[in-house]
CHARMM internal coordinates of N, CA and C (Angstrom, degrees):
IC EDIT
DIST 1 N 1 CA 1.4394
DIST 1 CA 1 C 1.5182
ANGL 1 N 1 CA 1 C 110.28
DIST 1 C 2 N 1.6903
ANGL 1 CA 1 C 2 N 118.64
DIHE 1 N 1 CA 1 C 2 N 134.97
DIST 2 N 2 CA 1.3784
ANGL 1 C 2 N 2 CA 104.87
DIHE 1 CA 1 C 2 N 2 CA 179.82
DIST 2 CA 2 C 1.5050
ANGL 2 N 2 CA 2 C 93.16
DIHE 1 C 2 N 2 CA 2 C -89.00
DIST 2 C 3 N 1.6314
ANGL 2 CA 2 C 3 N 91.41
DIHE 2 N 2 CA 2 C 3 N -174.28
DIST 3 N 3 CA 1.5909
ANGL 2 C 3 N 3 CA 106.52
DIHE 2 CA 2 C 3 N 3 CA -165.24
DIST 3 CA 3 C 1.6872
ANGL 3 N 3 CA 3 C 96.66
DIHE 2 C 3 N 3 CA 3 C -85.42
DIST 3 C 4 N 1.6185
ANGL 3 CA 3 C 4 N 127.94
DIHE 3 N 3 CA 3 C 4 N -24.43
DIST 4 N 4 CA 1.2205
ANGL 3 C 4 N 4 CA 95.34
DIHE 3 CA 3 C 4 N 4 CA -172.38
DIST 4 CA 4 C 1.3917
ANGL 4 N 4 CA 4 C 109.95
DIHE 3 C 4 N 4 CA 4 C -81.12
DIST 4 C 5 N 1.2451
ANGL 4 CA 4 C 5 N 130.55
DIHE 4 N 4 CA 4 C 5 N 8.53
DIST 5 N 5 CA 1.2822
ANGL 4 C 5 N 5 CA 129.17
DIHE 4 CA 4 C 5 N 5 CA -176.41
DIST 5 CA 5 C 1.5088
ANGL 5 N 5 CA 5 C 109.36
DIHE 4 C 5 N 5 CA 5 C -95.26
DIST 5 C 6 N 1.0710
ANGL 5 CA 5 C 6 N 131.67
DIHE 5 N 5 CA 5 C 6 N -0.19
DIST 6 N 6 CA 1.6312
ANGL 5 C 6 N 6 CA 138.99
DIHE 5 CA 5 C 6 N 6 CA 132.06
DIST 6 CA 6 C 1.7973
ANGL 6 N 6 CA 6 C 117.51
DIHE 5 C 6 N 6 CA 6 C -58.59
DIST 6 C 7 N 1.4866
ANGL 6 CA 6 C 7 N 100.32
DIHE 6 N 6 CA 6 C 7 N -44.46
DIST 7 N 7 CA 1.7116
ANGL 6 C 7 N 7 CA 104.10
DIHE 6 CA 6 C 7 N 7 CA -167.95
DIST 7 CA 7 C 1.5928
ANGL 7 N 7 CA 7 C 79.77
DIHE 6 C 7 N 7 CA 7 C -63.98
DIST 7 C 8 N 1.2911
ANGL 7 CA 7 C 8 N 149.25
DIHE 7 N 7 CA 7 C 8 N -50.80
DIST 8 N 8 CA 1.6746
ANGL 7 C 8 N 8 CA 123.77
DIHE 7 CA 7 C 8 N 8 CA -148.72
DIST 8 CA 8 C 1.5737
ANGL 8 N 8 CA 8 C 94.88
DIHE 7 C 8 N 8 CA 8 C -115.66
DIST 8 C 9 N 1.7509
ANGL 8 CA 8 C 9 N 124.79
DIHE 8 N 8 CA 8 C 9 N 48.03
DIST 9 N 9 CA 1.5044
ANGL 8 C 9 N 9 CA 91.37
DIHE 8 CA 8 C 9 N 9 CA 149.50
DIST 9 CA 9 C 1.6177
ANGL 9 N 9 CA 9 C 113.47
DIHE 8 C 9 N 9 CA 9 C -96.61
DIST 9 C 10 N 1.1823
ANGL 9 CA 9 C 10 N 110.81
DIHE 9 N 9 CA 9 C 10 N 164.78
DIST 10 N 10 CA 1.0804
ANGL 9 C 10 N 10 CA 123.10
DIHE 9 CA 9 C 10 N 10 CA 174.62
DIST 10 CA 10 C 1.8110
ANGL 10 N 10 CA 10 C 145.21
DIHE 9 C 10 N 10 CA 10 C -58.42
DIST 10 C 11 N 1.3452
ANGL 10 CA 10 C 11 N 126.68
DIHE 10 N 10 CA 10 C 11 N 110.11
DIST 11 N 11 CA 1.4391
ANGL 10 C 11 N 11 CA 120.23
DIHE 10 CA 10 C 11 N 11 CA -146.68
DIST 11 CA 11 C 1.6194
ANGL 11 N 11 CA 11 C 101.42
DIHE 10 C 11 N 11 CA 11 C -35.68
DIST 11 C 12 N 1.3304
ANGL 11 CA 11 C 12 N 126.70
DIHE 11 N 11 CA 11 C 12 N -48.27
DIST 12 N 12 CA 1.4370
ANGL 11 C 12 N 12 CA 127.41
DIHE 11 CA 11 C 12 N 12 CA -153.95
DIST 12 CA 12 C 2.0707
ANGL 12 N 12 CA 12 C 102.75
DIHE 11 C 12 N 12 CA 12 C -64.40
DIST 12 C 13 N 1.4280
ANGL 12 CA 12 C 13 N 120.66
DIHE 12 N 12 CA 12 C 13 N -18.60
DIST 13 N 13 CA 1.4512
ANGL 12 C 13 N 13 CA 129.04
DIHE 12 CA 12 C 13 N 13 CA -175.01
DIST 13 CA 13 C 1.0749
ANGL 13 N 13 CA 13 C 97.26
DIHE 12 C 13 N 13 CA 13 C -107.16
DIST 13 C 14 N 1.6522
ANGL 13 CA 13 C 14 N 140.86
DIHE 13 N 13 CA 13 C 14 N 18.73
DIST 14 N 14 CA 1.6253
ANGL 13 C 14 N 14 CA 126.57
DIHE 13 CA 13 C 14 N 14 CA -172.97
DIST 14 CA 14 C 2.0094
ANGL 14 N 14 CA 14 C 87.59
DIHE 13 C 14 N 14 CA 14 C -100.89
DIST 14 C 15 N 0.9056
ANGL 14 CA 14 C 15 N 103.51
DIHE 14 N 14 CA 14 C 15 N 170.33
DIST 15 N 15 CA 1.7342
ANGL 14 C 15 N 15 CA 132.01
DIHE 14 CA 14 C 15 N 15 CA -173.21
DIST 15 CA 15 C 1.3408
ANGL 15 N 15 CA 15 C 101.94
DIHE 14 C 15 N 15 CA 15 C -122.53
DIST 15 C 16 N 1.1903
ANGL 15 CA 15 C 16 N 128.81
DIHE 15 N 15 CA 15 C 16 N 139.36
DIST 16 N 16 CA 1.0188
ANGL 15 C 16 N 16 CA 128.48
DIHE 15 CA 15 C 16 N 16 CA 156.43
DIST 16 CA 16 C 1.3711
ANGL 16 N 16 CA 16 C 134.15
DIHE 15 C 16 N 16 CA 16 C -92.48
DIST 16 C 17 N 1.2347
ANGL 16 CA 16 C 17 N 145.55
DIHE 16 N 16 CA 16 C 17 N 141.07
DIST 17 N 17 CA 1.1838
ANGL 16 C 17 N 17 CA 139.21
DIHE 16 CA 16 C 17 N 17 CA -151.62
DIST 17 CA 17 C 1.3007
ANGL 17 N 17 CA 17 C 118.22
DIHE 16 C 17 N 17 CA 17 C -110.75
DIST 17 C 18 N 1.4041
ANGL 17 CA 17 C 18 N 133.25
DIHE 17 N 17 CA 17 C 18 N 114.55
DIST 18 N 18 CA 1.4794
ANGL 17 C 18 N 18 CA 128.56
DIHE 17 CA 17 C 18 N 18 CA -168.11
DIST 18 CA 18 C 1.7167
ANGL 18 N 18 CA 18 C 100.68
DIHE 17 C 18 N 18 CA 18 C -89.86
DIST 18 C 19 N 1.3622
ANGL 18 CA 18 C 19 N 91.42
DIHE 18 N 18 CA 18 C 19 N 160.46
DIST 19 N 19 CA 1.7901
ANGL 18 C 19 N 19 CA 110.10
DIHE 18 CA 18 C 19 N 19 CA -178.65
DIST 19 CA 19 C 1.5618
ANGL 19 N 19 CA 19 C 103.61
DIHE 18 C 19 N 19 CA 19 C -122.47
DIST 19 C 20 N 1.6304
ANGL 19 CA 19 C 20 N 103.17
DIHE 19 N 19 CA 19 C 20 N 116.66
DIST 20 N 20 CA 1.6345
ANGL 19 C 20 N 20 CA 105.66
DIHE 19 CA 19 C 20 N 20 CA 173.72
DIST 20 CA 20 C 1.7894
ANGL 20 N 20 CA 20 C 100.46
DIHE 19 C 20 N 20 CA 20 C -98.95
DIST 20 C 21 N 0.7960
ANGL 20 CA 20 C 21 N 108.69
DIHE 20 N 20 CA 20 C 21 N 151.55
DIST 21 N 21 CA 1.6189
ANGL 20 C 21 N 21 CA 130.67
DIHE 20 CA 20 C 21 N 21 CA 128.28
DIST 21 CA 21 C 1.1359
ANGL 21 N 21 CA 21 C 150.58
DIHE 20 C 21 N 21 CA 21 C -120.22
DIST 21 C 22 N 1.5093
ANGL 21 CA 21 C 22 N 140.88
DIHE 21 N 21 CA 21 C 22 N -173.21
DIST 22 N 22 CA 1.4658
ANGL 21 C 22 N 22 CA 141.83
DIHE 21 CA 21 C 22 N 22 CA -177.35
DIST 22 CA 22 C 1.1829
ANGL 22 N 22 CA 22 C 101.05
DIHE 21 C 22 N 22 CA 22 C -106.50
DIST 22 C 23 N 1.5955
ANGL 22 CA 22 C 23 N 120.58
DIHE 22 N 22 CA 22 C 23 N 112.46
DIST 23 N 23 CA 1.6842
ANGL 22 C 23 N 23 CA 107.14
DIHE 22 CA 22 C 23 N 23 CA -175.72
DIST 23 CA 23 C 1.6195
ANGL 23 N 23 CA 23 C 92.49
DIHE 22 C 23 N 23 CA 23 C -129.65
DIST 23 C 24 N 1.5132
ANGL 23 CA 23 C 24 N 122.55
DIHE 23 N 23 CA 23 C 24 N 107.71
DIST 24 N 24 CA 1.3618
ANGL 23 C 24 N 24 CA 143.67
DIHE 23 CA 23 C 24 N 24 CA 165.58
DIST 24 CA 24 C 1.6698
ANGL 24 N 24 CA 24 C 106.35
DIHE 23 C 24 N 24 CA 24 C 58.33
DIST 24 C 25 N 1.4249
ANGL 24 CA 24 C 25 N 110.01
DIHE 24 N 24 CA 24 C 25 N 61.89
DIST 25 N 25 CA 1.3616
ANGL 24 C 25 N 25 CA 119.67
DIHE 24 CA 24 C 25 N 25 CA -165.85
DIST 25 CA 25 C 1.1642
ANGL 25 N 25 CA 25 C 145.07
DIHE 24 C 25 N 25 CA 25 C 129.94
DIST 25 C 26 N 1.4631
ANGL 25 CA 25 C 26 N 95.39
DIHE 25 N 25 CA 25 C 26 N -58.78
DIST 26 N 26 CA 1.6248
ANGL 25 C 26 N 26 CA 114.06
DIHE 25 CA 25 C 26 N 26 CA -154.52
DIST 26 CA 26 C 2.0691
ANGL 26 N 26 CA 26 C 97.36
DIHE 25 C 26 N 26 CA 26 C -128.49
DIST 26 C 27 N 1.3318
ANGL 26 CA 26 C 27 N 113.77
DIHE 26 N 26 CA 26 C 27 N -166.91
DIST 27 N 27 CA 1.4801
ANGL 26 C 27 N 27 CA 115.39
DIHE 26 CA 26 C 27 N 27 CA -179.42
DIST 27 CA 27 C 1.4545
ANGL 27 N 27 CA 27 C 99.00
DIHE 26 C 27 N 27 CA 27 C -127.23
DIST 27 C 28 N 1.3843
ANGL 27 CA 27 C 28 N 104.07
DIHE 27 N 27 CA 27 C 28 N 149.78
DIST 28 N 28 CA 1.6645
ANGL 27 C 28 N 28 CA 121.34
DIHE 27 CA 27 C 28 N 28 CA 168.04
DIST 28 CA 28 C 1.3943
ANGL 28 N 28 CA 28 C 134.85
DIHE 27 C 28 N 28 CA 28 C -161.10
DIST 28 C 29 N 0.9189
ANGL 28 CA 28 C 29 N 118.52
DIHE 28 N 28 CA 28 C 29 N 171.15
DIST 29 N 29 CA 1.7593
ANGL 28 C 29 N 29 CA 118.49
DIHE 28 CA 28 C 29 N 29 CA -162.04
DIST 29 CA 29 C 1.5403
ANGL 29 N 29 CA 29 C 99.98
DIHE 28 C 29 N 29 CA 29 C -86.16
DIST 29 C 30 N 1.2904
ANGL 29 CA 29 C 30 N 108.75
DIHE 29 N 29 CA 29 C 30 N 116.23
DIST 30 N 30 CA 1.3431
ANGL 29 C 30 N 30 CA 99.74
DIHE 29 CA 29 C 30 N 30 CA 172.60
DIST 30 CA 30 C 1.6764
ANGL 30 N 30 CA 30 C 127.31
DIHE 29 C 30 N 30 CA 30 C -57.29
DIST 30 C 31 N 1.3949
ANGL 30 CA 30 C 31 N 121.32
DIHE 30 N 30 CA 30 C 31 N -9.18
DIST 31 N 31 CA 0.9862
ANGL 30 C 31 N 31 CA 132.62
DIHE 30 CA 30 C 31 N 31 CA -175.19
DIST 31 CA 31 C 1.5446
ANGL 31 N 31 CA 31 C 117.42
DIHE 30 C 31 N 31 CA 31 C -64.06
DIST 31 C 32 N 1.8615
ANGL 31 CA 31 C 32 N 110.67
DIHE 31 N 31 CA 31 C 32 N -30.29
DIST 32 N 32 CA 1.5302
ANGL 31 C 32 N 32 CA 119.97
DIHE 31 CA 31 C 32 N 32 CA -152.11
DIST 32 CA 32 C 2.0184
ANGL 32 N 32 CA 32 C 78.78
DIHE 31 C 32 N 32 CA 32 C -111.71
DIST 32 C 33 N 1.3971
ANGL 32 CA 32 C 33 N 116.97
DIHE 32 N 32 CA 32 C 33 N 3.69
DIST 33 N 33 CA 1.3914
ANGL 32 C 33 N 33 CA 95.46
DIHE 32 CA 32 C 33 N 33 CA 158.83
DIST 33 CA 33 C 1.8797
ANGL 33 N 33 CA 33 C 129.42
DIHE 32 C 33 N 33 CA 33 C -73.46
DIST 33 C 34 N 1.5312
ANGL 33 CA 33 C 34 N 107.47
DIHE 33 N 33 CA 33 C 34 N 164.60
DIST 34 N 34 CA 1.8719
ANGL 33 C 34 N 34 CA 102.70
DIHE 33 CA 33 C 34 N 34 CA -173.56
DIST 34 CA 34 C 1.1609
ANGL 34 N 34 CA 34 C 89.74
DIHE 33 C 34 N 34 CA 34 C -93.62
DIST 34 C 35 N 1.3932
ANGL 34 CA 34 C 35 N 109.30
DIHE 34 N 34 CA 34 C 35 N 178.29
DIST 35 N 35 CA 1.8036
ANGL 34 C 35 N 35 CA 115.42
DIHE 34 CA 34 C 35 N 35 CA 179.14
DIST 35 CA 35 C 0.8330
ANGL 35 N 35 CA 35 C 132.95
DIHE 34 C 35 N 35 CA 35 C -73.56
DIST 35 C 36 N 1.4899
ANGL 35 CA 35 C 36 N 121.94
DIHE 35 N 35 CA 35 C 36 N -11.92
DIST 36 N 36 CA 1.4320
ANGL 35 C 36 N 36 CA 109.79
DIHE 35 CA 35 C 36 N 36 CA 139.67
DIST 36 CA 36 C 1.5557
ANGL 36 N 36 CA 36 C 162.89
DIHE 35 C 36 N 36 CA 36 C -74.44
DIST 36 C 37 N 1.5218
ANGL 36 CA 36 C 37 N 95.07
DIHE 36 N 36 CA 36 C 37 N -3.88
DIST 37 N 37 CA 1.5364
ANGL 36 C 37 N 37 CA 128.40
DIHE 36 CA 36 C 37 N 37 CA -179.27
DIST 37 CA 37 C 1.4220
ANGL 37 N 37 CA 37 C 90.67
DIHE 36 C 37 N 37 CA 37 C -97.24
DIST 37 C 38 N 1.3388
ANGL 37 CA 37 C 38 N 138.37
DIHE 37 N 37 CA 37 C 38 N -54.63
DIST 38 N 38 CA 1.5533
ANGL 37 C 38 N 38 CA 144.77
DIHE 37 CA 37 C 38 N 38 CA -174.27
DIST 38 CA 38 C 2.0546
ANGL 38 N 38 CA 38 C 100.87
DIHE 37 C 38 N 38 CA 38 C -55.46
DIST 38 C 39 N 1.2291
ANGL 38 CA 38 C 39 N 126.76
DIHE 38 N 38 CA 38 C 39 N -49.07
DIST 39 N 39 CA 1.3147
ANGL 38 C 39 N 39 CA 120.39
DIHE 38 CA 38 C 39 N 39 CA 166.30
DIST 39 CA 39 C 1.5999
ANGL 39 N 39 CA 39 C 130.66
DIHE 38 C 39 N 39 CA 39 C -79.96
DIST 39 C 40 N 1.4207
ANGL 39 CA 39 C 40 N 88.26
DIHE 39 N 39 CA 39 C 40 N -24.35
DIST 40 N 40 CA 1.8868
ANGL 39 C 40 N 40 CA 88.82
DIHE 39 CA 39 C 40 N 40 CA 150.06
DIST 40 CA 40 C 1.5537
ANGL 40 N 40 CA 40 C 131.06
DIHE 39 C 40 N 40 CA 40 C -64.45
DIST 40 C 41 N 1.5721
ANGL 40 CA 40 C 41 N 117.83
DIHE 40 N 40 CA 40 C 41 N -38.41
DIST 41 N 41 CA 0.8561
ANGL 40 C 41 N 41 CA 121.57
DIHE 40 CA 40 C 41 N 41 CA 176.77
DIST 41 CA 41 C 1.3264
ANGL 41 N 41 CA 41 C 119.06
DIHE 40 C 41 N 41 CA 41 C -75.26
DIST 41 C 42 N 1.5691
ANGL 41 CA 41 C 42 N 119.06
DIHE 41 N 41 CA 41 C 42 N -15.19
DIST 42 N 42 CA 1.5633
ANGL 41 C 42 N 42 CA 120.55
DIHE 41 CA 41 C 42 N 42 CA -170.78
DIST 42 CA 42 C 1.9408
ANGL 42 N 42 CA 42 C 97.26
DIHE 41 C 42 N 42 CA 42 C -91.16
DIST 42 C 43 N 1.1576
ANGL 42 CA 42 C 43 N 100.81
DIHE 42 N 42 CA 42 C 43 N -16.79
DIST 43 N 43 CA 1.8617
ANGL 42 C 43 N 43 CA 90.21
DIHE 42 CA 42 C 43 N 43 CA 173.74
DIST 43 CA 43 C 1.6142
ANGL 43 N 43 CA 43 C 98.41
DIHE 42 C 43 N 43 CA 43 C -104.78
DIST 43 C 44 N 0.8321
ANGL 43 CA 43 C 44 N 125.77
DIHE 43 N 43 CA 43 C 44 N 37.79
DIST 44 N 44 CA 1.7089
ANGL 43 C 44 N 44 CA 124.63
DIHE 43 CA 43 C 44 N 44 CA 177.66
DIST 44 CA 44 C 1.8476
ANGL 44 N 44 CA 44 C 89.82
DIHE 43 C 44 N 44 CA 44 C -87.52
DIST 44 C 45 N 1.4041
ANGL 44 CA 44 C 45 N 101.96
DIHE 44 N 44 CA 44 C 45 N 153.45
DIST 45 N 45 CA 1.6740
ANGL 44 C 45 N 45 CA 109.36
DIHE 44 CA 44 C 45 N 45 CA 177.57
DIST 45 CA 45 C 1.1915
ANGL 45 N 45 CA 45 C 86.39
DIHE 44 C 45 N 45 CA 45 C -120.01
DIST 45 C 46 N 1.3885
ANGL 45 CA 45 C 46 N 104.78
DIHE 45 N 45 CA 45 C 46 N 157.85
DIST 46 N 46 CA 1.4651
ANGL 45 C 46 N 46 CA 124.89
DIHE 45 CA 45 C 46 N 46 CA -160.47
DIST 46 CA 46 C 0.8942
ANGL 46 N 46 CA 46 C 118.56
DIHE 45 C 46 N 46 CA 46 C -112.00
DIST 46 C 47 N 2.0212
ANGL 46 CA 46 C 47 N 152.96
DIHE 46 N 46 CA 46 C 47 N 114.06
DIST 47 N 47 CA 0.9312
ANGL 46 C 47 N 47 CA 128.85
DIHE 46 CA 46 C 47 N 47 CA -169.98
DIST 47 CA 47 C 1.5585
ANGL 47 N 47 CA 47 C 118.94
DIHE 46 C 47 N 47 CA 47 C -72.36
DIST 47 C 48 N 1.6551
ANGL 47 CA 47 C 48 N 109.60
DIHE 47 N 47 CA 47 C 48 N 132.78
DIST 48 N 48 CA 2.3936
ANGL 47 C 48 N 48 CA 108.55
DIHE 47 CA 47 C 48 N 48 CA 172.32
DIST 48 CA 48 C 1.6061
ANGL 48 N 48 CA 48 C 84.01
DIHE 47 C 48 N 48 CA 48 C -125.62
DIST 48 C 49 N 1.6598
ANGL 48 CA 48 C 49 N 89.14
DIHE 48 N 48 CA 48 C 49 N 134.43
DIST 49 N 49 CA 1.4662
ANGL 48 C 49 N 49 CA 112.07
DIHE 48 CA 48 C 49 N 49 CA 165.86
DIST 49 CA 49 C 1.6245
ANGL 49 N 49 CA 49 C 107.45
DIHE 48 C 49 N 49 CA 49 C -48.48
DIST 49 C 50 N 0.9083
ANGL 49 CA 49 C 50 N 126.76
DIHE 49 N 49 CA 49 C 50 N -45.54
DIST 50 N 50 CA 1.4635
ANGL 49 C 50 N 50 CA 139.89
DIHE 49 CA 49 C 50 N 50 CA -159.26
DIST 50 CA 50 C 2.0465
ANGL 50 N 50 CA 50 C 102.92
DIHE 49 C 50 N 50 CA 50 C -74.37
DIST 50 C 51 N 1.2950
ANGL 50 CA 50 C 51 N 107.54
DIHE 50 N 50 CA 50 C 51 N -27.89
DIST 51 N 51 CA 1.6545
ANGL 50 C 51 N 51 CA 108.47
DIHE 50 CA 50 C 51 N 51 CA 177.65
DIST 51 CA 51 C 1.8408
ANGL 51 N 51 CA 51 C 93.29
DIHE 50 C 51 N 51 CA 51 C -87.80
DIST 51 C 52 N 1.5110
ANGL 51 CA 51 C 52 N 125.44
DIHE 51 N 51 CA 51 C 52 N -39.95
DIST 52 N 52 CA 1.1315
ANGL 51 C 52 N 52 CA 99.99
DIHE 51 CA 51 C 52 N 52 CA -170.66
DIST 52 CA 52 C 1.3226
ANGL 52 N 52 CA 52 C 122.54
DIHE 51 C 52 N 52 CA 52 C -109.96
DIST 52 C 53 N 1.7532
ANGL 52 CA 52 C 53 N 116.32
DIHE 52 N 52 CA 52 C 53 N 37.62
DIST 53 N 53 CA 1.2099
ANGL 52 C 53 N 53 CA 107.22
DIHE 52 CA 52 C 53 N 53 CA 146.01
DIST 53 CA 53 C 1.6436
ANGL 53 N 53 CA 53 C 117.34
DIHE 52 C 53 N 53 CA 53 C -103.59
DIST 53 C 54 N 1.0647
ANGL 53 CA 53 C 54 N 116.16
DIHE 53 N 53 CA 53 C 54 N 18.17
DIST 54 N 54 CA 1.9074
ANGL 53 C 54 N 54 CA 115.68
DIHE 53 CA 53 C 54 N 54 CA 153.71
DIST 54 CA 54 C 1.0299
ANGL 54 N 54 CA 54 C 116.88
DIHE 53 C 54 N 54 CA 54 C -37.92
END
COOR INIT
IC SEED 1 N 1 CA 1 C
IC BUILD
């Protein structure tokens, strides 16, 4: 499949995409976090191989 044939499907056939993380252990949907775990996670830095071999 090419990629522009993703850019034009149609809203009613799109999926939505869930976001896990590792929260003190275990994994979870960022979705079922409260608002304060949901804005913690949006300033979280991200580990790239490429920043930590400096």
């Amino acid at each position: 499949m090419q990629t522009s044939q993703y850019a034009s499907l149609p809203t009613e056939q799109r999926q939505r995409c869930e976001v896990w993380t590792r929260v003190m252990g275990y994994h979870r949907p960022v979705s079922q976090f409260n608002i304060g775990k949901r804005a913690e996670h949006q300033e979280r830095r991200h580990f790239t191989e490429a920043a930590a071999s400096r």
